[in-house]
C-alpha positions in Angstrom: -96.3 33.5 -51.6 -94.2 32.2 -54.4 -95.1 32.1 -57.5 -98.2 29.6 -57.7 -97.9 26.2 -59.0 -100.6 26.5 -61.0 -98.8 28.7 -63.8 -95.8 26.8 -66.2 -93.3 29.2 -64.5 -94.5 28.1 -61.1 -94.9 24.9 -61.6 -91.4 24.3 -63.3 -90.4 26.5 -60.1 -92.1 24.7 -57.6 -90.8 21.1 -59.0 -87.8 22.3 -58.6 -87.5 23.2 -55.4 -89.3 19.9 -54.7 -86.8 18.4 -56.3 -84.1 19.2 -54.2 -85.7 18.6 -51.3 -86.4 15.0 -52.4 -82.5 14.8 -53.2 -81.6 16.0 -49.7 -84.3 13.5 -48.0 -82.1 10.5 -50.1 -78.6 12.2 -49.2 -80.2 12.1 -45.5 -80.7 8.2 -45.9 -77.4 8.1 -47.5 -75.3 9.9 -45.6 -76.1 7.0 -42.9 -76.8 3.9 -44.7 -73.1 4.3 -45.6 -72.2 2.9 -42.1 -73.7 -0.5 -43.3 -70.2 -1.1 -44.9 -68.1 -0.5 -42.0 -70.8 -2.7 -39.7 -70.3 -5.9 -42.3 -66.0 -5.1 -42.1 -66.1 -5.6 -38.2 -68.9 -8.5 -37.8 -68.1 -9.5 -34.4 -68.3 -5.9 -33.0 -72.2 -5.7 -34.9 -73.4 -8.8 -35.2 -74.5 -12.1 -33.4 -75.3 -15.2 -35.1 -75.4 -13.2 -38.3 -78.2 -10.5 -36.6 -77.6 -6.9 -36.2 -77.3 -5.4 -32.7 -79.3 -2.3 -32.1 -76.7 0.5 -30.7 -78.9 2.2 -28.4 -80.5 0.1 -24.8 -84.4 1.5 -25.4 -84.0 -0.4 -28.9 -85.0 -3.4 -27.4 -88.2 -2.4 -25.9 -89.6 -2.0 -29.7 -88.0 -4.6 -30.4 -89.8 -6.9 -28.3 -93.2 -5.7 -29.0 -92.4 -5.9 -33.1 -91.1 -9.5 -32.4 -94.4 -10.6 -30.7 -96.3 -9.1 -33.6 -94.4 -10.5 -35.9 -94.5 -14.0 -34.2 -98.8 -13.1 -33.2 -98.0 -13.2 -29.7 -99.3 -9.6 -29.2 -102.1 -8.8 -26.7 -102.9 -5.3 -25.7 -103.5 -4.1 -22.2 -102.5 -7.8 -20.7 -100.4 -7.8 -18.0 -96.8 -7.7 -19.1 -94.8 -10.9 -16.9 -91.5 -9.7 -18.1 -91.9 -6.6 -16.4 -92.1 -6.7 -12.6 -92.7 -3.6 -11.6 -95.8 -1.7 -10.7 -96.9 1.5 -12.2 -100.0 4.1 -10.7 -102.5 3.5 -13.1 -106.2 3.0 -13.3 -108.0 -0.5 -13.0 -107.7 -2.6 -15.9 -111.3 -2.5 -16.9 -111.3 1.2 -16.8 -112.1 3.4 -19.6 -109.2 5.5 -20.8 -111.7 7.8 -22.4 -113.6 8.9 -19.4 -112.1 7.2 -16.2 -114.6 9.0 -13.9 -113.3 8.4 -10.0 -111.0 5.5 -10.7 -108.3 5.7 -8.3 -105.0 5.4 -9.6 -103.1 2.4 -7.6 -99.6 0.3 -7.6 -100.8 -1.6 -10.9 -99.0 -4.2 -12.7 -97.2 -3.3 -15.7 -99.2 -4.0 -18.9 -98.7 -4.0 -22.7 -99.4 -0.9 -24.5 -103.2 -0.8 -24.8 -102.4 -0.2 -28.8 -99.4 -1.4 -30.9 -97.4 1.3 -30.5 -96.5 2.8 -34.1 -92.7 2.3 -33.7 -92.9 -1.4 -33.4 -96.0 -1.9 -35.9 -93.7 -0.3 -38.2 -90.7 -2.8 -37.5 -92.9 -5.6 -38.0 -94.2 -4.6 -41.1 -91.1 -3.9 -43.0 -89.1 -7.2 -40.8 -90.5 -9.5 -44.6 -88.9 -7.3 -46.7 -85.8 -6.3 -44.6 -85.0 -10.2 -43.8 -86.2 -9.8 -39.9 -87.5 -7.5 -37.4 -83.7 -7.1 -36.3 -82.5 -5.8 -39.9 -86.2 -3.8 -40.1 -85.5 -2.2 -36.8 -81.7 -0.7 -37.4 -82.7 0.1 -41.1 -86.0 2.3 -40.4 -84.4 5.1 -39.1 -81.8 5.8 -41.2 -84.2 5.7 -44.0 -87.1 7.5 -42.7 -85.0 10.1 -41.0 -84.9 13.0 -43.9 -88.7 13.1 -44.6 -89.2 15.8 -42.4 -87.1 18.0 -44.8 -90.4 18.1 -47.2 -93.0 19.6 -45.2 -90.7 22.0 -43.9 -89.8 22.8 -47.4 -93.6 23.3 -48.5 -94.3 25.2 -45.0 -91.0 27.6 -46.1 -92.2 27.7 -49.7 -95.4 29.0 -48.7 -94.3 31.7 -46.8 -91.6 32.9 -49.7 -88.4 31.2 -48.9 -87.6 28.0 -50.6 -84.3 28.0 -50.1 -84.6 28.5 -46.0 -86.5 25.3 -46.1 -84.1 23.7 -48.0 -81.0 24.8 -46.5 -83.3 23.9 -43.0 -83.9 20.4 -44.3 -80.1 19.5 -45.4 -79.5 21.4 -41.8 -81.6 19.4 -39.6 -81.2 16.4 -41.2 -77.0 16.6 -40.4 -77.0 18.1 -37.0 -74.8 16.2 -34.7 -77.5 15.4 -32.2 -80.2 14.2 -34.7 -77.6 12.7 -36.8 -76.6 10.7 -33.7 -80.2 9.8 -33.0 -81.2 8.2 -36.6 -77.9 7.0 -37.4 -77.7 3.1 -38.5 -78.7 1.0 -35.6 -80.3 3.8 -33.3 -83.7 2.4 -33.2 -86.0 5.1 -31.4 -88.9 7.6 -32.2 -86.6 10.5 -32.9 -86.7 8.9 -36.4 -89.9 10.9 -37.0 -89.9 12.9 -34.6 -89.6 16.3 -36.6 -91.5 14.8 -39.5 -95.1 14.9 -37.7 -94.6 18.5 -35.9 -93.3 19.9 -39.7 -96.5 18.1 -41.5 -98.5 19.9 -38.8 -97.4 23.0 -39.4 -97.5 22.5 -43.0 -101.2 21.7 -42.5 -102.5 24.5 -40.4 -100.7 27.1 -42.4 -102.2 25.4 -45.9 -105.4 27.1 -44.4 -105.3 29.9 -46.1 -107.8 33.5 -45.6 -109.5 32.4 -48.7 -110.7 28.9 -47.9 -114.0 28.4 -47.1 -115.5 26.3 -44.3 -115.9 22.9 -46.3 -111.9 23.4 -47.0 -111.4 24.4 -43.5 -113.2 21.6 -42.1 -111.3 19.5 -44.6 -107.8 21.0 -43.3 -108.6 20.4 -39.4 -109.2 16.6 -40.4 -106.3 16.9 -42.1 -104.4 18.1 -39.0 -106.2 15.3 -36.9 -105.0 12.7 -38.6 -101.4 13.9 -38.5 -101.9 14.2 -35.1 -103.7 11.4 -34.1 -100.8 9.4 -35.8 -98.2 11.8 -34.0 -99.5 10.2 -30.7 -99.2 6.6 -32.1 -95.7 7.5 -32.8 -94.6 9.3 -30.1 -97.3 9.5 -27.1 -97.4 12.9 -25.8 -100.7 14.8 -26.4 -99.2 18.3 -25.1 -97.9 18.4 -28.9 -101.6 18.2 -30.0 -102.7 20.7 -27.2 -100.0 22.8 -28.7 -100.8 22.1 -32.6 -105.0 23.0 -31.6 -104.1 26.1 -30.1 -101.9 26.9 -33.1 -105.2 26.1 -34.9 -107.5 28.3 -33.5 -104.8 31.4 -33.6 -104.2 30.7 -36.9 -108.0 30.6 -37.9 -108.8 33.9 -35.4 -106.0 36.1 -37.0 -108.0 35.4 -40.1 -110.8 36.7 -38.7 -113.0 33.7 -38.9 -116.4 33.6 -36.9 -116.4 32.0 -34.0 -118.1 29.3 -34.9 -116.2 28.2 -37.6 -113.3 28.2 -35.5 -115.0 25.9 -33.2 -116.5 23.1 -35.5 -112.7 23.2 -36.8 -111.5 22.4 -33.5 -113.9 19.8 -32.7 -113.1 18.1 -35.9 -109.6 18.3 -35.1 -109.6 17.4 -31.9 -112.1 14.2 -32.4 -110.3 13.0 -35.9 -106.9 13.6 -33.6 -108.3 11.3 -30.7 -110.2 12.1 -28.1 -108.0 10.9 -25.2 -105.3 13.6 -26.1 -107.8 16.2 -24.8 -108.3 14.2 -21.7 -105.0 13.9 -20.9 -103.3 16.7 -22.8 -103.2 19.3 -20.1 -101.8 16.9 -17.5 -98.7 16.0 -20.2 -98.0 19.9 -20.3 -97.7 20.4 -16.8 -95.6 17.1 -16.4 -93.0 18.3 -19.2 -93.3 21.6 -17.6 -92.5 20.2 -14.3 -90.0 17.4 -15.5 -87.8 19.8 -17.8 -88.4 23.3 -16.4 -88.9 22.8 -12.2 -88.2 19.5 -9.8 -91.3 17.6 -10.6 -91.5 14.0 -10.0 -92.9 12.0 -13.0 -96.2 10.3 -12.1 -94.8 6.9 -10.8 -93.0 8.7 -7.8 -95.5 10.6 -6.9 -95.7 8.0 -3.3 -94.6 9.1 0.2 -91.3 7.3 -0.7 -91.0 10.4 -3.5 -90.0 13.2 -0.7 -87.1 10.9 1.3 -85.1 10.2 -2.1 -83.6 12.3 -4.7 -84.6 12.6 -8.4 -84.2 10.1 -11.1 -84.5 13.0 -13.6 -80.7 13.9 -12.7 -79.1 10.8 -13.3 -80.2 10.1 -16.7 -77.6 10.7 -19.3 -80.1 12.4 -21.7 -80.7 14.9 -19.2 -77.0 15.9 -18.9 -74.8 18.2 -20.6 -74.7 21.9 -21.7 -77.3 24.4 -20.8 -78.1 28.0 -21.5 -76.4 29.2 -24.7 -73.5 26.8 -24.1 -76.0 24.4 -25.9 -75.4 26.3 -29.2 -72.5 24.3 -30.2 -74.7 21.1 -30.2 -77.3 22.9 -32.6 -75.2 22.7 -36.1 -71.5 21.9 -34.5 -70.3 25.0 -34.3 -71.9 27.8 -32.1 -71.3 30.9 -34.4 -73.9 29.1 -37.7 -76.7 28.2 -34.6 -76.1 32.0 -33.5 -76.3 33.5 -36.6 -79.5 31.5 -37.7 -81.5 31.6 -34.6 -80.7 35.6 -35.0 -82.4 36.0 -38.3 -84.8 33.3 -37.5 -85.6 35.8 -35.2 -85.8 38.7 -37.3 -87.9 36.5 -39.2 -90.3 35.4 -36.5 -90.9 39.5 -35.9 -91.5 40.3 -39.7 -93.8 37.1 -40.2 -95.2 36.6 -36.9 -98.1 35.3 -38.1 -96.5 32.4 -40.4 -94.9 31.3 -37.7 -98.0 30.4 -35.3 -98.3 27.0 -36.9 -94.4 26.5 -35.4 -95.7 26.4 -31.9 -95.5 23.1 -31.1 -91.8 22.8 -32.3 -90.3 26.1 -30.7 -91.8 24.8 -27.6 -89.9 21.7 -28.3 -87.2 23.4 -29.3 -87.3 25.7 -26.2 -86.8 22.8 -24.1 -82.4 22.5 -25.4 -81.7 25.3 -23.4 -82.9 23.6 -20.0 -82.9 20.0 -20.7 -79.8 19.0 -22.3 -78.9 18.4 -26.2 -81.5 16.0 -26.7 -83.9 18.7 -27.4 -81.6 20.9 -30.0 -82.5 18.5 -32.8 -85.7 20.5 -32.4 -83.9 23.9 -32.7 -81.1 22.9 -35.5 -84.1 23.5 -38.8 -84.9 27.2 -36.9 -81.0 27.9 -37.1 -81.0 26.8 -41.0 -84.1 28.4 -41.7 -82.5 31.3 -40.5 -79.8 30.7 -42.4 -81.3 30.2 -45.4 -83.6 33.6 -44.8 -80.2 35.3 -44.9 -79.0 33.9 -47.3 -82.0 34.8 -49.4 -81.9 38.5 -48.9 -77.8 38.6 -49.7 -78.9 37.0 -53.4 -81.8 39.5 -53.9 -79.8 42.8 -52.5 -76.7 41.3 -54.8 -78.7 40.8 -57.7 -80.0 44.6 -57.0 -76.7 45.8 -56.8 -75.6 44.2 -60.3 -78.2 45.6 -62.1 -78.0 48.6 -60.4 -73.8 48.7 -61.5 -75.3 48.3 -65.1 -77.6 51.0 -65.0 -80.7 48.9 -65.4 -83.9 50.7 -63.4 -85.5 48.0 -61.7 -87.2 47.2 -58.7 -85.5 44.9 -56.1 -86.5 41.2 -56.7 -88.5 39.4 -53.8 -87.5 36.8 -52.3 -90.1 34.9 -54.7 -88.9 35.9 -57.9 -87.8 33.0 -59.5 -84.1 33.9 -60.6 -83.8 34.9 -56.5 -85.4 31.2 -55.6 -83.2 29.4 -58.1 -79.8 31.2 -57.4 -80.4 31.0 -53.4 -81.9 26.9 -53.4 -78.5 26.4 -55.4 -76.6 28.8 -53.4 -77.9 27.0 -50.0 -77.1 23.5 -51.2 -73.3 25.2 -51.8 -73.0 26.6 -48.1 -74.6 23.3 -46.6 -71.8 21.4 -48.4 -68.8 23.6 -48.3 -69.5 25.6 -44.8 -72.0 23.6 -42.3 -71.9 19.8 -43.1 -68.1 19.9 -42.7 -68.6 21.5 -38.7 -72.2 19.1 -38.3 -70.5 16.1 -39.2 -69.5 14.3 -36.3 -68.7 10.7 -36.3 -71.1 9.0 -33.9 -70.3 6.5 -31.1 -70.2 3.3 -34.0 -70.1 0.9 -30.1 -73.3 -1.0 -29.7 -74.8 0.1 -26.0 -74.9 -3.6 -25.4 -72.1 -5.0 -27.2 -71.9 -8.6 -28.3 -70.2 -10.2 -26.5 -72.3 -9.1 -23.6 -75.6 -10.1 -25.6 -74.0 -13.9 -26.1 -73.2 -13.7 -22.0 -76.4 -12.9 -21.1 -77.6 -15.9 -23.5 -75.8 -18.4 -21.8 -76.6 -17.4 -18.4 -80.3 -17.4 -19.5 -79.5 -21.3 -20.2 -78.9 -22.0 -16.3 -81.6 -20.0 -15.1 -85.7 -20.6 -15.4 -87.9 -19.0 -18.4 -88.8 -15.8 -17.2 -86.4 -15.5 -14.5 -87.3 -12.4 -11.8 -83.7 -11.0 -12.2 -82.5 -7.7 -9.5 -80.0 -5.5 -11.7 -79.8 -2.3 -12.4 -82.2 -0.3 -15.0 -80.4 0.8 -17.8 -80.3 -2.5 -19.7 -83.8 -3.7 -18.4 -85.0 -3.4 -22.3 -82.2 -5.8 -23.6 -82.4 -8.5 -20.9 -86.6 -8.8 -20.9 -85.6 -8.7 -24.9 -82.6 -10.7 -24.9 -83.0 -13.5 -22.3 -86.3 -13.1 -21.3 -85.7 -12.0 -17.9 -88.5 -10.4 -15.9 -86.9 -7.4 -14.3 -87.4 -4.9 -11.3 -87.5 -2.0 -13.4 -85.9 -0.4 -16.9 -86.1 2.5 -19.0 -89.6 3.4 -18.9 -90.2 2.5 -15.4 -86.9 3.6 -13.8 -88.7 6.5 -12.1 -90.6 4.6 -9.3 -89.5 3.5 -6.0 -88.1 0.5 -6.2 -85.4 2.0 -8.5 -84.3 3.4 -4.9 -84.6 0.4 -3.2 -82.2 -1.6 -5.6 -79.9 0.9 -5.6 -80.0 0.9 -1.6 -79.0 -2.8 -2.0 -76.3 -2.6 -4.7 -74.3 0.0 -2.5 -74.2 -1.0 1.0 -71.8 -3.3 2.4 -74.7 -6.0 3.8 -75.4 -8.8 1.9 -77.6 -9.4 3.9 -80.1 -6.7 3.4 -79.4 -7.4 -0.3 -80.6 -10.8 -0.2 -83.6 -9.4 2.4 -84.4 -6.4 -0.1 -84.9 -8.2 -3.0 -87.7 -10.7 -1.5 -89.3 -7.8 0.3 -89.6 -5.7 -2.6 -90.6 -8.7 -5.1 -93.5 -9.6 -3.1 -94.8 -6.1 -2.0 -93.5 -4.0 -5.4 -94.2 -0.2 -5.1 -97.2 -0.1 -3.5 -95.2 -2.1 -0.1 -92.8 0.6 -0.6 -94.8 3.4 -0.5 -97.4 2.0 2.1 -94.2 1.9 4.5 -92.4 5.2 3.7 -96.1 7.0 4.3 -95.9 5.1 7.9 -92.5 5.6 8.5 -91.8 9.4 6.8 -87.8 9.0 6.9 -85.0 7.5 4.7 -83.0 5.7 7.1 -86.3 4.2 9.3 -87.4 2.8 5.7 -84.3 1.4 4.3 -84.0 -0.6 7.5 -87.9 -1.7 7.0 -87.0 -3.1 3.9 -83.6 -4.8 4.9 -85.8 -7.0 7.1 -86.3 -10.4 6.5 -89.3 -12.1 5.6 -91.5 -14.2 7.5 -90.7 -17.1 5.4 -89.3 -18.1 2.4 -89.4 -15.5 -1.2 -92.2 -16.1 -3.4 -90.0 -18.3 -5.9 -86.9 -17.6 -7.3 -84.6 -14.8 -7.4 -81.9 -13.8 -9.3 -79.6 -10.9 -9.2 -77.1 -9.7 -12.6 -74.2 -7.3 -12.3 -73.2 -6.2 -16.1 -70.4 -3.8 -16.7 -72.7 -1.0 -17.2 -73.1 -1.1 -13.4 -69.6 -0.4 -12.5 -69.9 3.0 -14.3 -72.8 3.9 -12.6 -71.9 3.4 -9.3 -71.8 7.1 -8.4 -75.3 7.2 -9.9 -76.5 4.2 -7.3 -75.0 5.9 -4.5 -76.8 9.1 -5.1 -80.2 7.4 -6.0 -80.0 5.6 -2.7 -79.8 8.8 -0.7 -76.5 8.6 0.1 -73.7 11.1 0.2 -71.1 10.7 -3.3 -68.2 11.3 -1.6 -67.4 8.6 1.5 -66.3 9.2 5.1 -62.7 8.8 3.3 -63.0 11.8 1.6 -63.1 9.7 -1.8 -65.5 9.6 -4.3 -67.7 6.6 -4.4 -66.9 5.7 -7.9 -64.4 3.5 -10.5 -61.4 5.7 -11.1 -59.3 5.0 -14.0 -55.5 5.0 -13.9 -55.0 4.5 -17.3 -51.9 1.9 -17.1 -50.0 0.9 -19.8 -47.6 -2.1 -18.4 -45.6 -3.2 -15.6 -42.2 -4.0 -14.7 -40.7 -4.7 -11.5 -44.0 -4.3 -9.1 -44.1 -0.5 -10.5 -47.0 0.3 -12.6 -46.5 2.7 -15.4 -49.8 5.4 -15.6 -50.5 8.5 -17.2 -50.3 10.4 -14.2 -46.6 8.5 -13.3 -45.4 5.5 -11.8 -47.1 3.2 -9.4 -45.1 1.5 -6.9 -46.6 -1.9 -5.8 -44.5 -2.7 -3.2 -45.2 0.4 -1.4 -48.5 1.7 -2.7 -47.5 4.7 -3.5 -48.4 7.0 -6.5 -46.0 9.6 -8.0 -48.1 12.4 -7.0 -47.5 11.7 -3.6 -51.2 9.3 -3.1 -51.0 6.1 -1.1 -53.8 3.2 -1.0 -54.0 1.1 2.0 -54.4 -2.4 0.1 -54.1 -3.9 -3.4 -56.1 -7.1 -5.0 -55.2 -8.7 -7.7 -58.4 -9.8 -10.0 -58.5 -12.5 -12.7 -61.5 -14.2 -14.0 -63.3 -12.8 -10.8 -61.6 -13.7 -8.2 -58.8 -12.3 -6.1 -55.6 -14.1 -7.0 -53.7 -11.7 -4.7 -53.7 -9.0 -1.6 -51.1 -6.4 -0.4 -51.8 -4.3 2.6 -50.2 -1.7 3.6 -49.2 0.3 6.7 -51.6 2.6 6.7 -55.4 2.8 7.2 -56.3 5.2 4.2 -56.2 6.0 0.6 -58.8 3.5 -0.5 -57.8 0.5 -2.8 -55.9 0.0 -5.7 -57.8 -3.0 -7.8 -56.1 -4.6 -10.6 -58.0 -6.3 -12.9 -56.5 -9.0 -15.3 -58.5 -9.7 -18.3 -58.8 -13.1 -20.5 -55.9 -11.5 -22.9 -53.5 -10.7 -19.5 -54.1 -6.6 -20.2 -54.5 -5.3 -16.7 -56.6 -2.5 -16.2 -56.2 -0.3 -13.1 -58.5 1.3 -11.1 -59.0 3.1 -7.7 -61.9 2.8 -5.2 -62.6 4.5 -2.3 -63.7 2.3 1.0 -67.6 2.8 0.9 -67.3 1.4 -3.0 -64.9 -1.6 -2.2 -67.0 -2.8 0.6 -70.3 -2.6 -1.5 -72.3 -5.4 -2.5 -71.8 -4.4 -5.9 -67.9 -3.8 -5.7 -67.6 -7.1 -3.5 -69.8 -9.4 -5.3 -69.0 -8.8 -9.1 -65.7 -7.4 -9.2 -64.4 -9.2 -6.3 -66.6 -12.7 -6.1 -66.9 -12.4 -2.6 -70.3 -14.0 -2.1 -71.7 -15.3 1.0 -72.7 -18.7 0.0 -75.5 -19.1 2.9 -77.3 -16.2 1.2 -76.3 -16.4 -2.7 -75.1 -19.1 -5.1 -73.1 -18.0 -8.2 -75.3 -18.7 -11.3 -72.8 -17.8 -14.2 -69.6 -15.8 -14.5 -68.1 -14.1 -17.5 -66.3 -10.9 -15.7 -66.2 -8.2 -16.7 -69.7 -8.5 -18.7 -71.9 -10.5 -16.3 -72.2 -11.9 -12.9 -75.4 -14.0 -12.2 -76.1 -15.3 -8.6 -79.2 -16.8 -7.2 -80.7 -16.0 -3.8 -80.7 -18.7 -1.9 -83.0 -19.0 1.4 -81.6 -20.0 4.5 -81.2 -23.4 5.5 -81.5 -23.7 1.7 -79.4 -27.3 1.3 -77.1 -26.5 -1.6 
């Protein structure tokens, strides 16, 4: 341990160190309240009506939970009307603490059955920061470095100050954290590292002299950090994780048995009770989710087996694996090497510091199977490493001077105080000079929803009915429940359930029809309809067809369905989600493709890839399309076919400032409803009626029953 704060020397010591770690937790706000400047130079890309826009689509669920608090519209547990989907959960009068036999059934959705600590937050800060809006986008940026202090105690006690530091200023700028706390990214990443470091902090602070009162004190300690962990971010595998750390940590100390128990229980009661009961069943879901082919709990339905996974399709999910991950730790792959290497070394030397790290290298474990969502987790370990290093190159140089003067001396620790002070102030040094410069990556500064979409949305909300049941797809489900006040089929915490399948099913085919017949079916039987038939029927196709059948009668009230833009770039995401080959019986892709066109002269497009020739249909790599529309404002000014039956369509689409943008579809995608309806317009009026139109960012229709007068 380093010198002991108790002494002058180690106190002065110790504040220092503290000190810069509190400087690197300001330069961590800093370095991305700094965006604020660029935000206010380009107003209409970040603001509407003089509010900031959140830049990432699950900001608006916390939103809309801090805004009802805020306003003192909040009620736990009640069903929650602006989302229409049902989840498997218990009865609404069961206990969560011991729900005995209840049987888990196709429930309504309901509000969180506490505030959940993201959005109590946002609502508690929205006085001071003029609004829940300016609260939300400025509580990340500003809580994002205090993890860098409890790793910095947790690395102080185990005699390397200067790891934790260099861990901190490490962490804190790695591309994919950075990216996740940035201005405007409203999420639980925020603290995310700051509860698992405090943890750790906490369990190792029990130290092989502390006596039971202290170590009863310490496991309450821990509880409390945990119990607000699961506030914050509810998965009680971390607090599964964080007792078991516990009781090694306490049994390598050679504690009696029961003294290691009455710990636990402490811990485990002060952490909350329902993390034990449902602890164990979160590990084998992340296990099963991130590791294997599990379904999450709302597929688990007969309808689970006849479609594909969700899991795949989400963007998080996607990207590197294996060691090709490395580059997303710290921006380059050689620093991430090199630290996770001594970390390594590290973890042999002082296994038994590191037991209280179990919770985050499980975490952390998870970037090399899950995408670079999880290295944000791994990028401290790589700095620590880094900084251990770094460490032993000052002590061995400051050996090797003395020893070049002829002092006799014994190597200095790592804890000797000229070693701490010359490697903290040599790791701020290779931070700035060597890793911030390959960590720094601008973010995306786009708004997921950008505003001129949000103001679309508004102004369709203004022809439809409060609390309109609207059929789009999920990925902006937050913002339009948020937004609008739309009650939608599903979004991003309930994208995972059957009826995700079922809208996509409509989207993609080429029947209206079934469209129109899908959406009543599935708003008037939900999940549970859905699963009751596949379990009958046991087959894709056989179900599909099930649901494209009409009602007996008219919907239960009215239905709307919204194509955004977001749509167009998911289409090879629908197709796939409705159990349908990507590529079409044309050989083609079922997605958008780009052509990247810069002008036209004379019918011939000019392209990246070459010329187009419009009066032929002809590319200059030798591809041909069978037809070409023209599109402006959403309707087809224009068609061209050609004499041929292949090669899928050229679309052209004319915006409000006359660019024309040029894409290539294959046949399955230009039939679709999706292709057909919004980019196209071509509705069938007997079975929908166009509600509002602002192509490319919104199409609205209404479903209208037949016979309907109009």
């Amino acid at each position: 341990m380093v010198a002991t704060p108790r002494t002058g020397r180690g106190r002065a010591l110790f504040l220092f160190g503290l000190a810069l770690a509190i400087l690197a937790v300001v330069h961590a706000s800093y370095s991305r309240l700094s965006a604020l400047d660029a935000w206010r130079a380009e107003p209409v890309a970040h603001f509407v009506g003089g509010v900031p826009v959140p830049v990432n689509l699950d900001a608006y669920f916390g939103l809309r939970w801090a805004t009802a608090v805020h306003e003192g519209r909040f009620v736990a547990h009640a069903d929650d009307p602006l989302r229409h989907v049902q989840r498997l959960q218990t009865p609404i009068e069961t206990s969560e603490y011991l729900p005995g036999d209840a049987p888990l059934d196709w429930r309504q959705q309901r509000a969180p059955r506490r505030l959940p600590l993201l959005a109590g937050l946002i609502a508690a800060g929205a006085p001071f920061a003029g609004g829940v809006a300016w609260s939300a986008i400025l509580l990340g940026p500003l809580v994002a470095g205090l993890f860098i202090v409890p790793l910095f105690l947790y690395a102080w006690r185990v005699g390397y100050p200067a790891a934790g530091l260099l861990a901190g200023l490490a962490g804190a700028a790695a591309p994919v954290y950075f990216a996740r706390t940035r201005l405007g990214y409203v999420d639980t990443d925020c603290l995310n590292l700051f509860f698992p470091w405090l943890a750790a902090f906490t369990i190792l602070a029990i130290d092989r002299q502390a006596r039971a009162p202290r170590v009863l004190f310490g496991a309450m300690a821990l509880g409390i950090v945990l119990h607000l962990h699961y506030r914050w971010y509810d998965k009680p595998a971390l607090a599964v994780l964080a007792w078991i750390a516990l009781a090694l940590h306490l049994l390598l100390q050679r504690r009696r048995a029961v003294e290691i128990a009455a710990a636990l229980v402490v811990c485990v009661v002060v952490s909350h009770p329902i993390q034990l009961a449902l602890g164990l069943g979160n590990v084998a879901s992340l296990l099963g989710r991130y590791f294997g082919d599990m379904r999450p709990p709302d597929g688990l339905s007969a309808a689970d087996g006849l479609f594909p996974n969700v899991m795949v399709t989400v963007a998080e999910q996607q990207g590197a694996r294996g060691l090709a991950v490395l580059g997303d730790v710290l921006g380059h792959p050689l620093p991430a090497a090199l630290g996770l290497a001594a970390f390594a070394v590290f973890a042999v030397r002082r296994w038994r510091a590191c037991v209280p790290l179990l919770p985050l290298l499980a975490m952390a474990a998870f970037t090399f199977v899950s995408g670079p969502r999880f290295s944000m987790y791994l990028a401290p370990f790589a700095g620590f490493g880094l900084g251990v290093l770094l460490t032993e190159v000052v002590r061995y140089g400051w050996s090797l001077a003395a020893s070049r003067r002829g002092d006799v001396v014994t190597a200095p620790t790592s804890e000797a105080p000229r070693v701490v002070v010359a490697s903290c102030i040599a790791a701020v040094v290779a931070f700035t000079v060597w890793l911030a410069p390959m960590a720094t990556r601008a973010p995306p500064t786009s708004v997921a929803l950008s505003t001129e979409a949000i103001q679309a949305v508004r102004t369709a909300a203004t022809h439809m009915p409060p609390g309109a049941r609207v059929w789009t797809w999920w990925d902006h489900g937050f913002a339009l429940a948020h937004i609008a006040g739309w009650s939608v089929f599903h979004d991003g915490g309930a994208q995972y359930t059957p009826q995700t399948h079922a809208i996509a099913y409509s989207l993609v085919t080429d029947d209206q029809a079934a469209l129109h017949a899908v959406m009543a079916r599935v708003d008037r039987e939900g999940n549970r309809g859905i699963a009751a038939l596949a379990a009958t029927l046991r087959a894709r196709e056989p179900l599909l067809a099930a649901l494209s059948k009409p009602l007996d009668g008219p919907a239960d009230g009215e239905l709307f369905v919204a194509f955004t833009r977001d749509m167009l770039l998911s289409a090879s995401a629908l197709r796939h989600l409705a159990g349908m080959s990507p590529v079409g019986a044309d050989g083609l892709p079922f997605l958008y493709e780009p052509l990247d066109c810069t002008g036209m002269a004379s019918n011939v497009l000019t392209c990246r890839s070459g010329p187009i020739d419009l009066n032929t249909g002809t590319f200059a790599d030798g591809r041909a399309v069978r037809r070409l529309d023209i599109v402006d404002n959403g309707t087809v000014v224009k068609r061209l076919d050609y004499p041929r039956t292949g090669g899928g369509v050229l679309v052209l689409l004319v915006g409000a400032d006359q660019r024309i943008d040029a894409v290539r579809v294959s046949e399955d995608l230009y039939r679709s409803n999706l292709n057909r309806m919004f980019v196209l317009g071509e509705h069938d009026p007997a079975l929908f009626a166009e509600v509002h139109r602002q192509v490319p960012m919104l199409r609205v229709f209404r479903r209208v029953e037949r016979g309907e007068s109009r």
